[in-house]
LOFIDREN-888526 format. One record per residue: x, y, z of N, C-alpha, C in turn; residue in three letters. Coordinates in steps of 0.1 Angstrom, whole numbers, plus 5000, padded with zeros to 4 digits. Example, Ala and Ser with C-alpha at 12.3 -4.5 7.8 and 13.67 -1.06 7.14 Angstrom:
residues 2
513249435078512349555078513249675078Ala512849785071513749895071512950005079Ser
end
This chain:
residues 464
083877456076082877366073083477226069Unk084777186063084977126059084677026045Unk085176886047084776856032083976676035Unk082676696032081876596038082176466037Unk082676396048082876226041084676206042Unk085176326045086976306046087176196058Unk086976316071087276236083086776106085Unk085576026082085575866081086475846075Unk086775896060087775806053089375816059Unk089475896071090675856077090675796086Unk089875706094089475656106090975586108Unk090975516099091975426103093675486113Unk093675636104094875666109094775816122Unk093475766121093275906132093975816151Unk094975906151095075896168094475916182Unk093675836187093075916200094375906209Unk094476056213095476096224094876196230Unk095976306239095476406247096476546239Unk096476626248097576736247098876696254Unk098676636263100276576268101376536255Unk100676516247101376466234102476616230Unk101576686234101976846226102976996238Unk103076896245103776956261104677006254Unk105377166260106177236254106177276236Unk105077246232104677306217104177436213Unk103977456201103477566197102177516192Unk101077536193099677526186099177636180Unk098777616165097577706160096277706167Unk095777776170094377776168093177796158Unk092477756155091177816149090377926155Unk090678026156090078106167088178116167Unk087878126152086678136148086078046152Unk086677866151085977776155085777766170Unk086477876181086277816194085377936196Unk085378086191084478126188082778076188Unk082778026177081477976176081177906184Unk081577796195081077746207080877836214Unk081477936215082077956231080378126231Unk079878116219078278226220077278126220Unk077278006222076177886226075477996241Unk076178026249075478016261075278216263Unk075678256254075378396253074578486241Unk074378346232074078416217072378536222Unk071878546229070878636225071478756228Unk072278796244072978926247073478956233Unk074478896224075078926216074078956203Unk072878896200072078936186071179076193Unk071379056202070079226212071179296214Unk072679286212074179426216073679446226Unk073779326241073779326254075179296257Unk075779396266077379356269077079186275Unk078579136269079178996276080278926279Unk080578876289081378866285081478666285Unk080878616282080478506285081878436273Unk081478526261082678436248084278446256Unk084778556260085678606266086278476277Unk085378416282085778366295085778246289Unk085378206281085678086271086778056273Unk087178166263088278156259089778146267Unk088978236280090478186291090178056299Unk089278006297088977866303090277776293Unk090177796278090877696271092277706271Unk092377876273093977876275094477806287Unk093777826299094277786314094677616310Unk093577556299093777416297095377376288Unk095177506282097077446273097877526282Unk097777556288098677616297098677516311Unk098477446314098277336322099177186313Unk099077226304099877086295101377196288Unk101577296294102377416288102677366271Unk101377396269101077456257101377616246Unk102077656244101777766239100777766227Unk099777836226098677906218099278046208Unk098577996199098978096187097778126180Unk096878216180095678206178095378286163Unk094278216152094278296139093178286142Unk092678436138091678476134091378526116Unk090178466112089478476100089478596095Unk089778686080090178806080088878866071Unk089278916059088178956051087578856042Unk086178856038085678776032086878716015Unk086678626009087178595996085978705990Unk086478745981085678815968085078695963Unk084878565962083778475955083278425962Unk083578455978082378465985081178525990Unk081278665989081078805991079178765995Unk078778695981077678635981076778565990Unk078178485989077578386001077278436014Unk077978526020077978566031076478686032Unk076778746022075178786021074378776026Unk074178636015072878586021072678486036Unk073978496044074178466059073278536063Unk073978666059073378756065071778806070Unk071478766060070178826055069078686064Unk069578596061068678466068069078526084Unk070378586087070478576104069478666109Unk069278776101068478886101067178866106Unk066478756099065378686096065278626109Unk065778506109066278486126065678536140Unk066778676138066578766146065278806152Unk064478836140062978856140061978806149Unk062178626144061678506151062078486161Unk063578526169063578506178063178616190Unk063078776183062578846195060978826195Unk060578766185058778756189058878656192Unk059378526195059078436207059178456216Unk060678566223061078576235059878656238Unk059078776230058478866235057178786237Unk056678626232055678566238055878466249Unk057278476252057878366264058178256261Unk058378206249058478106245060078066247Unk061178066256062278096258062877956246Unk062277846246062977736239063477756226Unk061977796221061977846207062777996205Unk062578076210063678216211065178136213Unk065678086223066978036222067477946208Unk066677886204067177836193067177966183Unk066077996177066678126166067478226176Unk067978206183069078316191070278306184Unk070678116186071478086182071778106171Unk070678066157071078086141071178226141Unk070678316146070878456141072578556148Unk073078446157074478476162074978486152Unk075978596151077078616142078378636148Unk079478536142080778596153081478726143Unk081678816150082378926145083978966145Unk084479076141085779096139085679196154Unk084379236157084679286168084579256178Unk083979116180084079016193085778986196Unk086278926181087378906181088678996185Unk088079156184088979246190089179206207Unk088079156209087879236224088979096228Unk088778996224089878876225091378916218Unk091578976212092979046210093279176218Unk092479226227092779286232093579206243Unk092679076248093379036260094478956259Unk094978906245095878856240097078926243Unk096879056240098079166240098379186255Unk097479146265097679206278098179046281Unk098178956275098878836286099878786277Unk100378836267101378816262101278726251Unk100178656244099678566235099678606221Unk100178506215100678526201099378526193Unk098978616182097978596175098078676160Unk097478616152097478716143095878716132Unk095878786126094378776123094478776102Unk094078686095094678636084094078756075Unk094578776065094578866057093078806048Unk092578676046091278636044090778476054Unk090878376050090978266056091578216066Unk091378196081092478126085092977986087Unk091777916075092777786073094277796064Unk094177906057095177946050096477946055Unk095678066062097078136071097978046081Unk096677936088097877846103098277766094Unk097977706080098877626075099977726069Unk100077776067101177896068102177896072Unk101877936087102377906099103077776103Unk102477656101103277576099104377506092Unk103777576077104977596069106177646066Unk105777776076107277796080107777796092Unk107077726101107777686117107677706128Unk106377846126106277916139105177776146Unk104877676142103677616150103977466144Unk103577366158103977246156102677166152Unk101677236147100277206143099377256150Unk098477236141096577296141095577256148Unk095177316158093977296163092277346157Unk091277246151090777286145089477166139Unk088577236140087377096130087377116122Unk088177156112087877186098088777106087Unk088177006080088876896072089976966062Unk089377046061089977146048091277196047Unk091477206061093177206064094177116053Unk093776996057094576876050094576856037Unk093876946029093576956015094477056016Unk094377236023095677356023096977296026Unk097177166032098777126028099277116044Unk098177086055098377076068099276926070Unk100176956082101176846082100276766096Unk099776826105099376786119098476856117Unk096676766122095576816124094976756137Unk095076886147094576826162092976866163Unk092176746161090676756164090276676174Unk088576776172087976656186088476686201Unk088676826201089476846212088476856226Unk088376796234087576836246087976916256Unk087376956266087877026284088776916289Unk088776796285090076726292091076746286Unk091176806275092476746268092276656253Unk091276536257091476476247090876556234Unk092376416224091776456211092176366202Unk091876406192092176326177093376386168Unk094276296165095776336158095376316146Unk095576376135095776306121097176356116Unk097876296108098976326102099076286090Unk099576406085099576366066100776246064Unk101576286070102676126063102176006066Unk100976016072100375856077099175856068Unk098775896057097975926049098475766037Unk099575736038100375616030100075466037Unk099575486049099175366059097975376060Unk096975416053095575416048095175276039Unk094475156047094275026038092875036036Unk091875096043090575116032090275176025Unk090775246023090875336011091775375997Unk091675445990092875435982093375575981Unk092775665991093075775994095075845996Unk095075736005096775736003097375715998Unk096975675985098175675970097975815964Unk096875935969096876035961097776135963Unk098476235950099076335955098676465961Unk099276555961098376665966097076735954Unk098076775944096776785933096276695935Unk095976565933094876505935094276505945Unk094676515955093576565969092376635965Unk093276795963092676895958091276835945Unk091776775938090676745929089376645937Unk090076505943088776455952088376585959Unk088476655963087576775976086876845961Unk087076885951086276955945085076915939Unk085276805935084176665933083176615938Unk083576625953083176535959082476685968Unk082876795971082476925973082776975987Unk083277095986083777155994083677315996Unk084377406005083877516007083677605992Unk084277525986084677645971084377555957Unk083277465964082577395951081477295954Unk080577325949079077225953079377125947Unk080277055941080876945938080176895923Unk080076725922078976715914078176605917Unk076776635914075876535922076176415923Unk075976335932075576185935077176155931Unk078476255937079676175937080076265952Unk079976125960080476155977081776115974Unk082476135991083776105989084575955988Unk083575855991084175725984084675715969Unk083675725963083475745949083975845936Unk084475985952085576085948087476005946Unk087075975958088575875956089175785949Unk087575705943087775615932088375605921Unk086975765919087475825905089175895900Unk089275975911090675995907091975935908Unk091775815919092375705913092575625902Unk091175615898091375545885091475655870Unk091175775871091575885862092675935863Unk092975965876094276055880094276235874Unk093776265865093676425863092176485862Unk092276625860090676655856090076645844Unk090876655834090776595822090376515818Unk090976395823090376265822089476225832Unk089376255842088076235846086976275844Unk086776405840085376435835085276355819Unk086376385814085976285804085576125800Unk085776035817085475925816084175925826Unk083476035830082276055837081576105827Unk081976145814080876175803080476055797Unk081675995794081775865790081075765793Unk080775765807080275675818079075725813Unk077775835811076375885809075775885821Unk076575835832075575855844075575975851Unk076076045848076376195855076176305849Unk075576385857075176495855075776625858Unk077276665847078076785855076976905856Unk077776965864076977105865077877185851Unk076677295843077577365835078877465839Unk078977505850079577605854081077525865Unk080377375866082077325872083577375872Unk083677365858084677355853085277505855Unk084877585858084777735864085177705881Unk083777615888083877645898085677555907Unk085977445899086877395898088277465897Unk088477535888089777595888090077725894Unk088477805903088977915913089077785925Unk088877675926088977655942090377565942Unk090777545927092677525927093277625933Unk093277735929093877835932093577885942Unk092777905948091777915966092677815972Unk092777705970093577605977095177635978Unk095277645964097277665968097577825966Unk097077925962097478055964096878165973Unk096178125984095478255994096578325995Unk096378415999096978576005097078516018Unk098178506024098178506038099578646044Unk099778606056100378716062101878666069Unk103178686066104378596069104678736087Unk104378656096105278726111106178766110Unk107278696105108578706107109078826095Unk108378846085108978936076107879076078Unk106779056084105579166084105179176068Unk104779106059104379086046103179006041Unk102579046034101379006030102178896019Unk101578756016102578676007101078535997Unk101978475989100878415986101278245992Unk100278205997100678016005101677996001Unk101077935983102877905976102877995966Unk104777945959104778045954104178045938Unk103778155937102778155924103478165913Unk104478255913105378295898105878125890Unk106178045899106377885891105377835877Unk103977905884102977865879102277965868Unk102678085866101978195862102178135848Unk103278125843103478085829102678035819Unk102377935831101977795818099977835823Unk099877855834098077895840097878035834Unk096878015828096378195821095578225831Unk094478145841094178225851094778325862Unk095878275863096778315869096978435863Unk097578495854097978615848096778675845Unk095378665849093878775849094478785862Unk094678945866094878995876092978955883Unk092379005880090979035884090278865885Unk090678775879090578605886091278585896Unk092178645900093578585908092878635921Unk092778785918092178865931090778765935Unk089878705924088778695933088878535935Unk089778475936090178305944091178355953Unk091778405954092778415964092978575974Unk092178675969091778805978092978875969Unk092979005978093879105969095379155977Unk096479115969097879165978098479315975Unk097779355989098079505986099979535984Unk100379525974101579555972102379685977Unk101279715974102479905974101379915988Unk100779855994100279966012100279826017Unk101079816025101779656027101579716043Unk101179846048101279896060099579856064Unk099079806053096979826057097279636064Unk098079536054097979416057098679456071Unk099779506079099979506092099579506098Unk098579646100097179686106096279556108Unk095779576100094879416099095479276106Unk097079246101097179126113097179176127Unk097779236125097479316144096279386151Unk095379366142093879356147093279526154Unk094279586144093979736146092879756137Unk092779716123092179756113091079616112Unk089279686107088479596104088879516091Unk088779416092089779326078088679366069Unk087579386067086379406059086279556055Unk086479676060086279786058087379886063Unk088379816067089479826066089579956073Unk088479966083088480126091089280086109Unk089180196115090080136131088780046132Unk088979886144088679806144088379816163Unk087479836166086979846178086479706185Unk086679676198086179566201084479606207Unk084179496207083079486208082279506221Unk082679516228082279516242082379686248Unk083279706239083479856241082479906235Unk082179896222080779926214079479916218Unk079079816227077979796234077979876249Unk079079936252078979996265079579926277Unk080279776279080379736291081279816301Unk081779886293083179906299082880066306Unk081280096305081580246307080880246320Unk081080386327080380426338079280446337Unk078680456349077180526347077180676351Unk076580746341076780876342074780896344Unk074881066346073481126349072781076331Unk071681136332070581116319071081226312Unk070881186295071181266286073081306284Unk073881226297074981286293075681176285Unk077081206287078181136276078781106279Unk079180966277080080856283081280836271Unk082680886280083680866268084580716276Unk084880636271085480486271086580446262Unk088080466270089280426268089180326257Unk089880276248090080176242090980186230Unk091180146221092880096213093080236204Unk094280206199094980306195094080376182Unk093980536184093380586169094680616159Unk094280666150094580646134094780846139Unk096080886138096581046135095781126126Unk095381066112094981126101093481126109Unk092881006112091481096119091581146130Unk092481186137092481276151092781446146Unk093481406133093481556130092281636125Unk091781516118090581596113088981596126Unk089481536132088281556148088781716149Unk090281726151090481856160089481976154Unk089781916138089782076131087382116130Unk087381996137085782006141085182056153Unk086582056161086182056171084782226175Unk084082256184083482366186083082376198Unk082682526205082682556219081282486224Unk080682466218079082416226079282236229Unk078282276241078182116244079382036253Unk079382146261081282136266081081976274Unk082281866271082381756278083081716289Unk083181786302084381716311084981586314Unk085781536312086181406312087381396323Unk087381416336088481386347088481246352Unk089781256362090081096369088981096376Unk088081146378087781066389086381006381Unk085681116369084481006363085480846351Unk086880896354087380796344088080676353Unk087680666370088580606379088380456374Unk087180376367086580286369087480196355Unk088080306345088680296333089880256332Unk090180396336092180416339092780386356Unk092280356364092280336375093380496382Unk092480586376093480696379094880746379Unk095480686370096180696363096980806353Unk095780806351095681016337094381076343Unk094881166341094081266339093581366323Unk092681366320091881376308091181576306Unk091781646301091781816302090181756296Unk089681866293088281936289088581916277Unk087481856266086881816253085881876253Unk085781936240084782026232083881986223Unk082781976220082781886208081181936207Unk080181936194078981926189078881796186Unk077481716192077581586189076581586177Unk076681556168075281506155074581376156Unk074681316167074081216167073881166182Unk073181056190073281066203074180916200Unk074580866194075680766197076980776187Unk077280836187078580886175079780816179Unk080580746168081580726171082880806167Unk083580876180084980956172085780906175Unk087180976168088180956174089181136178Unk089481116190089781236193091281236201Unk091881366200093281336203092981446222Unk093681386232093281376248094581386250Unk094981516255096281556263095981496277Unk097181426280097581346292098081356302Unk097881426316098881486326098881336333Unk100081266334100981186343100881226359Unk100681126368101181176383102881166378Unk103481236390104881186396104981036397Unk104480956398104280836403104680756390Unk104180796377103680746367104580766355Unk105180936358105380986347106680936340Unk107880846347108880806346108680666340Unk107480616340107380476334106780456318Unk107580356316106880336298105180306299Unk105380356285103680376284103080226283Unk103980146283103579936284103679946295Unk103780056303103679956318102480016324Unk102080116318100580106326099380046332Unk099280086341097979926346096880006343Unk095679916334094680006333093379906334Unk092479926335091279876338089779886332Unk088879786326088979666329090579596323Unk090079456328091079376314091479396303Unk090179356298089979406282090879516273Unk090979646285091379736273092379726275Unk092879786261094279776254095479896260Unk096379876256097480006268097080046257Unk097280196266096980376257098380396248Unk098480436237099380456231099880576227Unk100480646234101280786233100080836238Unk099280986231098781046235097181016226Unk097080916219095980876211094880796219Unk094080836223092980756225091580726216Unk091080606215090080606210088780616217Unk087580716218086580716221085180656219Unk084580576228083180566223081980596233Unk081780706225080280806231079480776228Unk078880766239077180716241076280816246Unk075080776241073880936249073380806264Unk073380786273072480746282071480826284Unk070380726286069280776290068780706305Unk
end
C-alpha cells in the first residue's frame, strides 16, 4: 500500500529511465504486486475456483520482458500474515466474501459490468496461486523465495546482503525498510521510474533529505502507514516539517501538545513503537545460510528497548523465529509449506482440477503434483482398506506424466467426494528412464513440479 504523499515528495529525484539501465542485473521482484494485476482479466474464474491460467501467463509475459534486457528476476513472495495484522486481514476477508455475493447475483441477472467489478474486490491472491508460479519457477530455473512474513522485508534483505541490485515494486514502504534502489512505474516497455536513497540529500523541496533513517521511520508513522493510522490532519508535508523541526518522538508529540491543535489518538504511542520495530526487525529468511534471521541486528538494541525483551511484543511486530525448527522456515521459503498453516502447500490450479483428466461419472481423478511430507504418507498407509479399489496406470496418467511411470493399484475408502491425501505410489521406470536422475524427468503439464523419489502428492476429485 505504501505511505500516502511520499512519492510526490520525491519528484524531484525520481529517474525516468527503462530496464536497459539494469542489463545484466539481479532484480527483486514484488511478486504479490504483479500478482494483483496480472487477476484483473481472470478475477471471476478465480472467486467461482474455475481453473486459469490467465495469472500464470502474466507472469511469463514479464519475465520474457527482463529476459530481453537480460535481466535476471528474483522473485519474493509475501509469507504469513504479521500477528498485528491478523485482524486486519479478517476483515479482508469477510468484505471479499460479501463481494462475492454481489457479484454472483449480478452475473446471475446478466449484469456482466457490475459482476466484473465486485469480481474484482472479492479476488484474493493466494499462497496457492503463488505455488502454481513456483512451480514454474523451479522448472525454468528462477530464483525465488517466499518471505517468512512481508516481502518488503525480505527483498530489502536481499539487497542487503547482495543477492539483488534492487527492487521492483509500487510500494513506498520499501524506502522507509532501508531500500537502496526502488524500480517503479514499471510498464510492458520497459519503462520506469529509479529512485535512489543516496539522492534523497539532492532533494531542494523538501526538507525530507536532511532526515535520518529513524527519522524517516517517524515521518511514515505520523503521517500513516501500513502499521499506523497516523495522526489526523498531519499529511506528509507537514510530517516532514515536524520532524525536522522536532527531530525525536518525544519532542514532537510534545510540541504538538503544545501547539493544541491536534488531536493524538490515545493508543499512538502504542501504535508507534510496534511499527519501529515492524520497520527495523521483521523475521526475514537469509539464502545463503538457509536461516530464518531478524532485518537488523536486534541484540544492539535489546538492552536499552524493554519492548524488545517481551518476547510476546517482539513476536507480534515482527512474526515468530522459529529457533529450534529452523527446518519449518526452509519449507516455507521454498514454497513447500503454506506460510499460514504451515501444512504441504498445494498450487492452485491443481486444487481446482486443471491439470486432471476426464474420467467416467462418479469416478476418481488422482493428479501429480509437489512433494509430500513422509510423516503423512505413513499415516495414509496405515488407512489404507480393500474397498473402493482405485486404478491409476500410464495410460489414464499419459496426459500427466507423459508416460513416464507407471502407478501399481491404490486402495483406499474415500470419506468425502473431494478429499485431499497424501499417499506413497511405487514407481516402475521404463528401461529408457530408469538410468536417469529423478531432475531429469520430463513431465507434463508445465506447471507440475518434478516427482521426488517415490512421494507423490495427490488430488482426488469425485467428477460428476
Amino acid at each position: 500500500m505504501g505511505i500516502a504523499g511520499l512519492l510526490p515528495t520525491l519528484k524531484t529525484i525520481q529517474d525516468n529511465t527503462t530496464l536497459e539501465r539494469y542489463r545484466g542485473k539481479t532484480l527483486a521482484i514484488d511478486s504479490y504486486a504483479w500478482l494483483h494485476r496480472s487477476v484483473f482479466a481472470c478475477s471471476q474464474d478465480i472467486v467461482l475456483g474455475k481453473p486459469t491460467q490467465a495469472y500464470i501467463k502474466y507472469f511469463v509475459k514479464k519475465i520474457q520482458m527482463l529476459e530481453f534486457f537480460q535481466i535476471k528476476p528474483y522473485f519474493v513472495f509475501d509469507g504469513d500474515y504479521l500477528p498485528r495484522k491478523a485482524n486486519t486481514e479478517s476483515e479482508r476477508e469477510s468484505r471479499r466474501l460479501e463481494y462475492k455475493k454481489l457479484a454472483i447475483t449480478a452475473h446471475a441477472k446478466g449484469n456482466k459490468k457490475l459482476s466484473f467489478g465486485y469480481f474484482q474486490k472479492a479476488c484474493d491472491v493466494t499462497p496457492e496461486m503463488a505455488k502454481a508460479l513456483i512451480d514454474l519457477f523451479k522448472q525454468m530455473k528462477i530464483d525465488y523465495v517466499v518471505a517468512p512474513y512481508e516481502a518488503d522485508s525480505q527483498m530489502v534483505y536481499l539487497e542487503k546482503l547482495g543477492l539483488v541490485d534492487g527492487i521492483i515494486s509500487e510500494d513506498s514502504d520499501l524506502l522507509v525498510f532501508g531500500c537502496k534502489t526502488l524500480i517503479t512505474k514499471l510498464n510492458d516497455k520497459g519503462s520506469c521510474i529509479e529512485i535512489r536513497k543516496e539522492n534523497f540529500s539532492k532533494i531542494t523541496s523538501s526538507s525530507i533529505g536532511s532526515l535520518n533513517d529513524d527519522q524517516l521511520r517517524l515521518m511514515a508513522t505520523i503521517s500513516g502507514c501500513d502499521y499506523t493510522k497516523g495522526i489526523p490532519g498531519i499529511g506528509m508535508v507537514k510530517a516532514v516539517n515536524f520532524v525536522k523541526k522536532y527531530q525525536t518522538y518525544d519532542r514532537l508529540i510534545m510540541g504538538l501538545n503544545f501547539e493544541g491543535k491536534w488531536c493524538i489518538p490515545a493508543d499512538f504511542e502504542e501504535e508507534y513503537n510496534k511499527a519501529i520495530i515492524a520497520f527495523k526487525h521483521q523475521i526475514v529468511f537469509n539464502p545463503l545460510t538457509k536461516t530464518a534471521t531478524h532485518l537488523n541486528d536486534i541484540n544492539a538494541e535489546m538492552e536499552d528497548n524493554k519492548f524488545l525483551q517481551d518476547s510476546d511484543y517482539l513476536i507480534s511486530c515482527t512474526g515468530e523465529l522459529f529457533a529450534n525448527d529452523m527446518k519449518t522456515h526452509i519449507l516455507i521459503a521454498k514454497g513447500d509449506l503454506h506460510p499460514h498453516t504451515k501444512e504441504p502447500l498445494i498450487s492452485r490450479e491443481i486444487l481446482v482440477g486443471s491439470s486432471a483428466t476426464s474420467m467416467k461419472s462418479q469416478s476418481l481423478i488422482a493428479t501429480a503434483t509437489a512433494t509430500a511430507m513422509s510423516s503423512n504418507i505413513k499415516s495414509f498407509k496405515s488407512s489404507v482398506t480393500d474397498s473402493n479399489l482405485m486404478s491409476v496406470n500410464s495410460t489414464k496418467m499419459d496426459s500427466v506424466l507423459e508416460e513416464t511411470v507407471q502407478v501399481n493399484t491404490v486402495q483406499r475408502t474415500w470419506s468425502t467426494p473431494n478429499e485431499l491425501l497424501i499417499v506413497s505410489l511405487k514407481i516402475k521406470f521404463c528401461t529408457k528412464i530408469k538410468k536417469t536422475k529423478y531432475k531429469d524427468l520430463k513431465l507434463f503439464p508445465r506447471q507440475l513440479p518434478i516427482l521426488n523419489q517415490f512421494q507423490i502428492l495427490l488430488n482426488v476429485h469425485s467428477q460428476s
